[in-house]
C-alpha positions in Angstrom: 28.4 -21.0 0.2 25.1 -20.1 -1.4 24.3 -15.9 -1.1 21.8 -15.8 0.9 23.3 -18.5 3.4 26.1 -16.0 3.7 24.2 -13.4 5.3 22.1 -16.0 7.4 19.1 -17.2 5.8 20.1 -20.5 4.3 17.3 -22.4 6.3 15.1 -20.1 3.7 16.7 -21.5 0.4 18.4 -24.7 1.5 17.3 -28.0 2.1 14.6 -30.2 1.4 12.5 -27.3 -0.6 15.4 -26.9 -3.0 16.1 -31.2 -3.5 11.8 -31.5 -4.1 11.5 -28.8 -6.6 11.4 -31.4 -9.0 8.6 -33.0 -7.3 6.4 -30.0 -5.7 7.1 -27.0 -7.7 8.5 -24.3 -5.2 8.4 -20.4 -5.9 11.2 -18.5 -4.1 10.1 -15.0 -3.5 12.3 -12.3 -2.5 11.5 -8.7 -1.6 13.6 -6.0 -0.1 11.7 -5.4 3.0 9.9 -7.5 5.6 6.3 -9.3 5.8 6.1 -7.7 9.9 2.8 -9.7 10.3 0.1 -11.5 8.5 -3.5 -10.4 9.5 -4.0 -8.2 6.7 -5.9 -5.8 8.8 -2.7 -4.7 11.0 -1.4 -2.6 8.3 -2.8 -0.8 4.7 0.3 -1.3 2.9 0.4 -3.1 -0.3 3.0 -5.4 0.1 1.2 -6.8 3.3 -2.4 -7.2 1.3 -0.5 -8.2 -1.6 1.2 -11.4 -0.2 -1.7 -11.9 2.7 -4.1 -12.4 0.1 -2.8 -15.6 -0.9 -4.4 -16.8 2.1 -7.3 -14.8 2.7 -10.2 -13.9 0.5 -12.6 -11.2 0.0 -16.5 -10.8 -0.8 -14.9 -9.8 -4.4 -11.3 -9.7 -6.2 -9.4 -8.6 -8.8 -9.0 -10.2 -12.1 -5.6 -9.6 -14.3 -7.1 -6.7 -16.2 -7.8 -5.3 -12.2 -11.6 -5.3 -12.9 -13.6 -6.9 -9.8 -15.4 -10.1 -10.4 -17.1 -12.3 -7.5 -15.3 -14.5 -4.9 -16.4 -15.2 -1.7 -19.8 -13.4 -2.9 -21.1 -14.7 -6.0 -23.6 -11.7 -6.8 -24.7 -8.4 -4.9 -27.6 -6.1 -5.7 -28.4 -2.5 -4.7 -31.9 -3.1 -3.2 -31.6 0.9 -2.9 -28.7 3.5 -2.8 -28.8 3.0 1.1 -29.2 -1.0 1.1 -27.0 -3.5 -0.7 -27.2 -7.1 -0.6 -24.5 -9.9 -1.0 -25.1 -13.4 -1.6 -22.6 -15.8 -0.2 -20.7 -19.0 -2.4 -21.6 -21.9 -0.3 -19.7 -24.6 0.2 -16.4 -22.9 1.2 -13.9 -23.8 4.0 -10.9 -22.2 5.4 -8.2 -23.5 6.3 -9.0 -25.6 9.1 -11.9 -27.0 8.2 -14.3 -24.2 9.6 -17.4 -23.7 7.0 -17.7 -20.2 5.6 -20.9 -18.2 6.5 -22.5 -14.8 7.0 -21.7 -14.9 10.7 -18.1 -14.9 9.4 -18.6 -11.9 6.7 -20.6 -10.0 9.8 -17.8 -10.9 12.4 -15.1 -9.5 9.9 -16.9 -5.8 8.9 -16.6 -5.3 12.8 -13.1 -6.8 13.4 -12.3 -4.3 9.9 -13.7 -1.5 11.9 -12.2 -1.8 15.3 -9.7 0.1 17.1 -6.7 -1.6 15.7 -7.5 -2.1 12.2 -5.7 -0.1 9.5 -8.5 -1.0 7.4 -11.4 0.7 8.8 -12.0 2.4 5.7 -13.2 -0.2 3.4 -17.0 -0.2 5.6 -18.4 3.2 6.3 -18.0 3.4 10.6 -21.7 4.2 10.7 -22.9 1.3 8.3 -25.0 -1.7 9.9 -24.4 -5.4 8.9 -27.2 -7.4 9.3 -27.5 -11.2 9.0 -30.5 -11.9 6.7 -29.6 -15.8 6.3 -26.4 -18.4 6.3 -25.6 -17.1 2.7 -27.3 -13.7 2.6 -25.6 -10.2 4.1 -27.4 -6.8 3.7 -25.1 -3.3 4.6 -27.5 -1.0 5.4 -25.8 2.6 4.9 -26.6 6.0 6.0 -25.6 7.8 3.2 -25.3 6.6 -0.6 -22.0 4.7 -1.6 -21.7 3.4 -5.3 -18.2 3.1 -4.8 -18.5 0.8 -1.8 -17.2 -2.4 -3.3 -14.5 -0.9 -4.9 -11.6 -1.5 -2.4 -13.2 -5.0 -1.2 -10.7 -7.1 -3.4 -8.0 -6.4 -0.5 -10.6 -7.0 2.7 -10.1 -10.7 3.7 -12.5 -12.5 5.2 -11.4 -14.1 8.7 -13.2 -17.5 10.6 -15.4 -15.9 13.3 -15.0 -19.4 15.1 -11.3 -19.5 14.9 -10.6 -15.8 15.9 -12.4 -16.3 18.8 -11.4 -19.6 20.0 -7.4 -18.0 19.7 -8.4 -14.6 21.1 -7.8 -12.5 17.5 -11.2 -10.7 17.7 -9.7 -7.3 17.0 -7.2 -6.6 15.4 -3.8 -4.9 16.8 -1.9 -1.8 15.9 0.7 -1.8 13.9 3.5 -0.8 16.8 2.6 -3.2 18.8 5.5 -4.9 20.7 4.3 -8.4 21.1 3.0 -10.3 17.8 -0.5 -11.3 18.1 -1.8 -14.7 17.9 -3.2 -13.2 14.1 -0.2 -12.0 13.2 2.0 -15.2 13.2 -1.3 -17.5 12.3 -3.6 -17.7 9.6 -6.7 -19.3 8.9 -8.3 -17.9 5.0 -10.2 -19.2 2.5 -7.7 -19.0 -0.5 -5.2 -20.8 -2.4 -2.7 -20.7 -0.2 -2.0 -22.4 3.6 0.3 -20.6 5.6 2.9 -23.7 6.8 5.0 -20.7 9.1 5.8 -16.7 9.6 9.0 -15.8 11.2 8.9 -12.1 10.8 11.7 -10.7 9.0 13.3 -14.2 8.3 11.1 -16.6 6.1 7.3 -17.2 5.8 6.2 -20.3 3.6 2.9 -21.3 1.8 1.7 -24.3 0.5 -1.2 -24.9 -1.9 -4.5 -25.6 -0.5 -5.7 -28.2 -2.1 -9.5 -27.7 -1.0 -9.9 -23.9 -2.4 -13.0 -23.8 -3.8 -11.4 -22.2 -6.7 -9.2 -23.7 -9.8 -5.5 -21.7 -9.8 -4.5 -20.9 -13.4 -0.5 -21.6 -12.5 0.9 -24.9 -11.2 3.0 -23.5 -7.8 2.8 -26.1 -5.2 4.7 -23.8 -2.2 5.6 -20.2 -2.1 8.8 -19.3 0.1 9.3 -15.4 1.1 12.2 -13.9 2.3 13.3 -10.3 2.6 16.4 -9.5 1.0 17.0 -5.8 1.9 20.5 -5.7 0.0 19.7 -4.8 -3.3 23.2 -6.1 -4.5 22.9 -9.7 -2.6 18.9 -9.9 -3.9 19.7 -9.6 -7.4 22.8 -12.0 -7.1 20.3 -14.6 -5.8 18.5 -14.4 -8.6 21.5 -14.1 -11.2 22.3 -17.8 -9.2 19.3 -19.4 -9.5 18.7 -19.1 -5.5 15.6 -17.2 -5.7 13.2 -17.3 -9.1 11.0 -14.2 -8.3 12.5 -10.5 -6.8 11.2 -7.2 -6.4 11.9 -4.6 -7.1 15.2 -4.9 -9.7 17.7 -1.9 -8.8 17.6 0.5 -11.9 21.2 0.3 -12.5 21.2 -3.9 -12.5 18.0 -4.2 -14.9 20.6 -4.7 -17.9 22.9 -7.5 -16.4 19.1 -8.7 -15.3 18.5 -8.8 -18.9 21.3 -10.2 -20.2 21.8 -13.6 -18.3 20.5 -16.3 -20.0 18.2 -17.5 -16.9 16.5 -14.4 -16.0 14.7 -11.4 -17.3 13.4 -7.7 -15.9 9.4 -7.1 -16.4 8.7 -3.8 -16.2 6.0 -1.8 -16.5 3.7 1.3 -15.3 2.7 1.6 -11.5 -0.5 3.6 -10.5 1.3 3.9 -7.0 2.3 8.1 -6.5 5.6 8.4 -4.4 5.0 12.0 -2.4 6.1 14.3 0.4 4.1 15.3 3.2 4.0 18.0 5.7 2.6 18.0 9.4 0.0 21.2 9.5 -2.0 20.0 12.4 0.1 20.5 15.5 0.8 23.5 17.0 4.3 23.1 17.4 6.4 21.3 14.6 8.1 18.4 16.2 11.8 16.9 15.0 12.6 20.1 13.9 14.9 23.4 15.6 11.1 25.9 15.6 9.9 26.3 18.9 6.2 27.9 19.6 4.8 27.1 16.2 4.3 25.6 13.5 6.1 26.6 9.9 4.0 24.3 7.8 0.8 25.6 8.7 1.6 28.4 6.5 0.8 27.8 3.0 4.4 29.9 1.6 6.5 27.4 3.4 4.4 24.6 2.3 5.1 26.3 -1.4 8.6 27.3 -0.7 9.4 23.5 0.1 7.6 22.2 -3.3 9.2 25.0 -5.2 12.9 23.9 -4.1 12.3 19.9 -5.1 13.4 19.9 -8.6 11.4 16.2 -9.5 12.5 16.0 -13.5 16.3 16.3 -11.8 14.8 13.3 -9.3 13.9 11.3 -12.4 16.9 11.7 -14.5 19.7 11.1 -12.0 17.9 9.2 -9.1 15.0 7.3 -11.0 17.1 7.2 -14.4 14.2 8.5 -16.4 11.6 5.2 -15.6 9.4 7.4 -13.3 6.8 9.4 -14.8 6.6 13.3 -12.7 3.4 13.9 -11.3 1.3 17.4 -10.7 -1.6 15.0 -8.5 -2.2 12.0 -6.1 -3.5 9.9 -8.6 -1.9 8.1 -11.6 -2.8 9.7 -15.0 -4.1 6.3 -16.2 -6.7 6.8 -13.4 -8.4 9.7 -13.6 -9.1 11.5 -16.5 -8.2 14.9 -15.9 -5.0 14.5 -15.1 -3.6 16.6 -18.3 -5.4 19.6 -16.9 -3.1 19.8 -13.6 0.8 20.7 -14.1 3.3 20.5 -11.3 4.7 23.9 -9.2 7.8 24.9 -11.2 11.5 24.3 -9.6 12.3 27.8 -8.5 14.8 27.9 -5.5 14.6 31.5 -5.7 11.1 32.4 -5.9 11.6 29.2 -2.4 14.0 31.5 -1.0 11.4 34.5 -1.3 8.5 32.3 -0.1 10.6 31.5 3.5 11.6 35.6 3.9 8.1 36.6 3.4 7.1 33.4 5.9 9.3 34.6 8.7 12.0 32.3 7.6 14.9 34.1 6.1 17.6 31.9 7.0 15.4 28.4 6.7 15.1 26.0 10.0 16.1 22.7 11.0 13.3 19.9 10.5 13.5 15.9 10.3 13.0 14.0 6.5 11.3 10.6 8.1 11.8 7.7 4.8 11.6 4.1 4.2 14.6 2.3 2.9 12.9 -1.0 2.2 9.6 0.2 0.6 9.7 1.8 -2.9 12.0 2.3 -6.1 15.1 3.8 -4.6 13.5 5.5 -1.4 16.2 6.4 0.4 17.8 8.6 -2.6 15.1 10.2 -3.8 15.2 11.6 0.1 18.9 11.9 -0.1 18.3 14.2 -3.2 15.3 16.2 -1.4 18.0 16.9 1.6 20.3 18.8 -0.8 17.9 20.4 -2.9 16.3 21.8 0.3 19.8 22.9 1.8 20.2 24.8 -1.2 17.6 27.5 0.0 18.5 27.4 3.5 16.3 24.7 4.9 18.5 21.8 7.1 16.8 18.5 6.5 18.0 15.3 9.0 17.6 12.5 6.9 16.0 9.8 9.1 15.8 6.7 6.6 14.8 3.4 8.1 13.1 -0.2 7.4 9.4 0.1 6.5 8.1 -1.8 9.9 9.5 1.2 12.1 8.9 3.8 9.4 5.1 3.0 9.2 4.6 2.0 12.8 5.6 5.4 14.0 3.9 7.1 11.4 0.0 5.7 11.3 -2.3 6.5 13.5 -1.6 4.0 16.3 1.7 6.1 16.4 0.3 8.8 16.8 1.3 10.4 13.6 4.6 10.9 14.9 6.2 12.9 11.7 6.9 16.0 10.6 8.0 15.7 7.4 7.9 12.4 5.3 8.0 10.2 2.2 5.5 7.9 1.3 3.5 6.0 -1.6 0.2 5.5 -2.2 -2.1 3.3 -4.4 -5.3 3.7 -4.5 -7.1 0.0 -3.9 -10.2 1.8 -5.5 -8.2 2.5 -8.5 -10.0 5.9 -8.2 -9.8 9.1 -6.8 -12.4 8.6 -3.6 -9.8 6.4 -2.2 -6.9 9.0 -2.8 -9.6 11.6 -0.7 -10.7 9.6 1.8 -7.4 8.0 3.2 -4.9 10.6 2.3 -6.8 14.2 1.8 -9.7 13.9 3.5 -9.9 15.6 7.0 -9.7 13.2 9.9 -12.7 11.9 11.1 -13.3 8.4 12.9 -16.6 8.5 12.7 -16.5 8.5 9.2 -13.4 6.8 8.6 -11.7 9.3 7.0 -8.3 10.5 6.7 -6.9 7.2 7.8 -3.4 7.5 6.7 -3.3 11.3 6.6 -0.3 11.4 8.3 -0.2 15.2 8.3 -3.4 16.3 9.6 -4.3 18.1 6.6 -8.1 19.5 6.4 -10.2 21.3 4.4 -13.7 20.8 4.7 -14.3 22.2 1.3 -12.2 19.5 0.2 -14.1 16.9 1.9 -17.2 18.3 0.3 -16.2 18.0 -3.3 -15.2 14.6 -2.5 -18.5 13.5 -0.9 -20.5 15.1 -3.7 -18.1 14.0 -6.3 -19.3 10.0 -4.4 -23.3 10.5 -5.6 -22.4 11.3 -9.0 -23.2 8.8 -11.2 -21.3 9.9 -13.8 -18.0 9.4 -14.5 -16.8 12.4 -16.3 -18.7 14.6 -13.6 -17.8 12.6 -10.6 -14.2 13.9 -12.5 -15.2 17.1 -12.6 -15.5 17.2 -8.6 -12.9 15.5 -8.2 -10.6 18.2 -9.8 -11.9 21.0 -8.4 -11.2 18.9 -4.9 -7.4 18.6 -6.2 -7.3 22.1 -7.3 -8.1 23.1 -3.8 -5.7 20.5 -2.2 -2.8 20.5 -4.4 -2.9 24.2 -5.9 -4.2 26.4 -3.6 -3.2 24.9 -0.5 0.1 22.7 -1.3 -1.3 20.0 1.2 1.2 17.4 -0.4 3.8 17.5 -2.9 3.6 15.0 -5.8 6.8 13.4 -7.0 6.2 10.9 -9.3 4.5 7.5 -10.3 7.7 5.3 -10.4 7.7 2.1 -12.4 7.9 -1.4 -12.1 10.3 -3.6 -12.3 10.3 -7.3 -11.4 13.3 -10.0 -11.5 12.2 -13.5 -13.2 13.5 -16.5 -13.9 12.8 -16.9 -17.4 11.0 -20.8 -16.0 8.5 -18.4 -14.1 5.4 -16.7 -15.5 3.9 -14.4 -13.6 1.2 -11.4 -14.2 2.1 -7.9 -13.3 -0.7 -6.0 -12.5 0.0 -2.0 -12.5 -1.4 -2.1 -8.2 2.2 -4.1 -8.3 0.2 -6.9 -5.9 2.0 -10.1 -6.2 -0.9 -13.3 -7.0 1.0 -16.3 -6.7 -2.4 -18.5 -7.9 -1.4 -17.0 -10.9 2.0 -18.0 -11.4 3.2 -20.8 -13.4 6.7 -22.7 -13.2 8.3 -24.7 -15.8 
């Protein structure tokens, strides 16, 4: 019986998709968690942009080298720093048949800013979008924004017609308990036709043969499906029943590498794996502290860093492939990064830290983690449990699949964490992003703070950010930047780095596929022998 029929899924893998092959080239795609739903503006995760931009299209996009070129703009200009203009490719068409327009690049900056959207940071919140003709779209800003375009590449444009004839105007929160019409349909503009999405089970694609666009690979159908076994997704692969996994388990890459049919690529992620600390509520929740709040105290915040020994995370959990981090940000990304070194691993001076917090003996708090999201997740918090128990601090692992993990922890859950693991790439490939989403002070006017789980805040913080936004300069706009970390990281522990971990994707040596360091999967670009 073939693997992956053996634990249920042989309607992915069997069948008339495997007898065609020959015929219409099929990808088989397999990653360890699930594709929940497929409007891309439900959820900022990568994964979910990643695979939903097969079908849907921004104004711009990412080329291999992740530099933006054009797309559904061909050409912008800055009429002034508070006015930019974008001027539409004609002659596009989604899916089904609807022409694209400006109406439909007006419709989506509001549906990207409304209440459901995990997205509404790509458009400032106070920003106007004005029609000027068919093919021409001005945002007219209230404050300057250089940067604006820089996280476009993963803002898909929807059909203003077809949203609203199947009631998909706004988009809904993540923990929602019914799937929206949006989340189990699609309608883009890209190379790729969504044929059906059965959450957590199987979603197919099939070439569009009207993109607008040339693909530089030859795939004719894509099929996902979520393999959260590590040990039964890289045995579908060994067998030839999937051509395409992520991510390879560290301990498998060799055996990977050494049959004849498939290989590991590997290489550096920009994504920063980190923990994260509630300091907004009054009272910490999920833990045994009553009254108050521990974290809100800058020695406990310390004392927790101070007792994660990361280079012992690296060796034994990671096995050396992840690269320790003292910032958000991935050193090939910012330029200042060698300045910045991480806390040093001192349970005792952690020890000392609690005593003089009020916390002699420790207390009791929940560890929320994926299991289905990043290189060997639920380990690294396995290893942050024991490290913390070792200065008197009783950590409740609660590991589970990223569409629960992430549903109770964005905003349309209200936060709901305490103390957490979680990984972040910046889609700006710069530090605003890292600020604004993660760092910055929550603020929905401005859209900031988005997916600052913990409530963190300092508005001096937010300052050097916004000033560091109307530099023009790089190696200035740096300069800001790192006195904004400084503050963040240094002074008040807000987060505590881990590491960048690495990549590490299963092939079959037929495939060819680019691996881009924002680890964003572009099936246009693969190419099957």
């Amino acid at each position: 019986m073939p693997i992956l029929a053996a634990i249920g899924l042989a309607m992915a893998m069997s069948g008339p998709a495997l007898t065609s092959r020959a015929e219409a080239k099929t990808l088989r795609f397999a990653f360890q968690g699930e594709l929940k739903s497929v409007d891309p503006y439900q959820i900022n995760e990568s994964f979910s942009l990643s695979v939903n931009g097969a079908v849907y299209e921004g104004l711009v996009r990412f080329r291999p080298d992740l530099t933006l070129e054009p797309c559904l703009a061909t050409s912008w200009e800055v009429l002034d720093p508070l006015h930019w203009r974008f001027h539409l490719r004609r002659g596009v068409k989604f899916h089904e048949g609807q022409d694209f327009t400006a109406d439909d690049v007006v419709f989506s900056a509001h549906r990207v800013l409304g209440a459901g959207s995990d997205l509404k940071g790509v458009i400032p919140g106070d920003a106007e979008i004005v029609k000027v003709d068919d093919f021409t779209v001005d945002f007219i800003l209230k404050r300057p924004a250089p940067l604006l375009i820089n996280q476009w590449a993963t803002w898909g444009i929807f059909s203003k017609s077809w949203a609203e004839a199947h009631g998909a105007t706004e988009a809904t929160a993540m923990n929602a308990t019914t799937p929206p019409y949006a989340g189990l349909h699609a309608n883009g503009t890209g190379p790729f036709i969504l044929v059906s999405h059965e959450p957590g089970v199987k979603t197919v694609w099939k070439k569009n043969p009207n993109w607008w666009d040339k693909p530089t690979g030859n795939v004719d159908e894509v099929v996902f499906t979520p393999i959260p076994n590590a040990a039964t997704r890289v045995a579908a692969l060994l067998s030839g029943e999937i051509d395409w996994m992520d991510p390879v388990p560290l301990n498998d890459q060799d055996r990977v590498n050494a049959n004849p049919g498939t290989q590991v690529l590997a290489g550096p992620e920009v994504r920063t794996i980190f923990l994260g600390m509630d300091q907004s509520r009054d009272e910490l929740g999920h833990s045994s502290v009553k009254g108050k709040n521990p974290f809100k105290d800058v020695r406990v915040r310390k004392a927790f860093y101070q007792a994660i020994d990361e280079d012992a995370i690296n060796k034994k959990v990671m096995r050396g492939q992840a690269t320790p981090t003292a910032l958000m940000i991935s050193p090939s990304l910012f330029s200042r990064s060698k300045d910045f070194k991480r806390l040093p691993f001192d349970p005792e001076a952690s020890k000392k830290l609690l005593a003089e917090a009020g916390y002699p003996d420790g207390f009791e708090v929940q560890l929320d983690c994926p299991n289905d999201r990043y290189v060997n997740d639920e380990q690294i918090c396995q290893a942050v449990v024991g490290m913390l128990a070792r200065v008197g601090v009783k950590v409740d692992l609660n590991a589970e699949p990223k569409s629960k993990f992430f549903a109770s922890i964005s905003a349309a859950g209200g936060y709901d964490s305490s103390f957490y693991l979680l990984g972040w790439t910046p889609t700006t490939l710069e530090s605003s992003n890292v600020f604004q989403y993660i760092m910055g002070c929550r603020d929905p006017k401005t859209n900031s703070g988005g997916n600052n789980v913990g409530g963190y805040c300092n508005p001096k913080v937010d300052d050097l950010a916004r000033q560091a936004l109307l530099e023009p300069d790089a190696a200035k706009r740096d300069d800001d930047f790192a006195r904004a970390y400084q503050i963040a990281l240094f002074d008040d522990v807000s987060y505590i780095p881990l590491h960048q971990q690495a990549l590490a994707w299963g092939v079959a040596r037929t495939v060819h596929v680019s691996q881009p360091a924002n680890n964003y999967y572009v099936f246009a670009w693969a190419t099957m022998n």
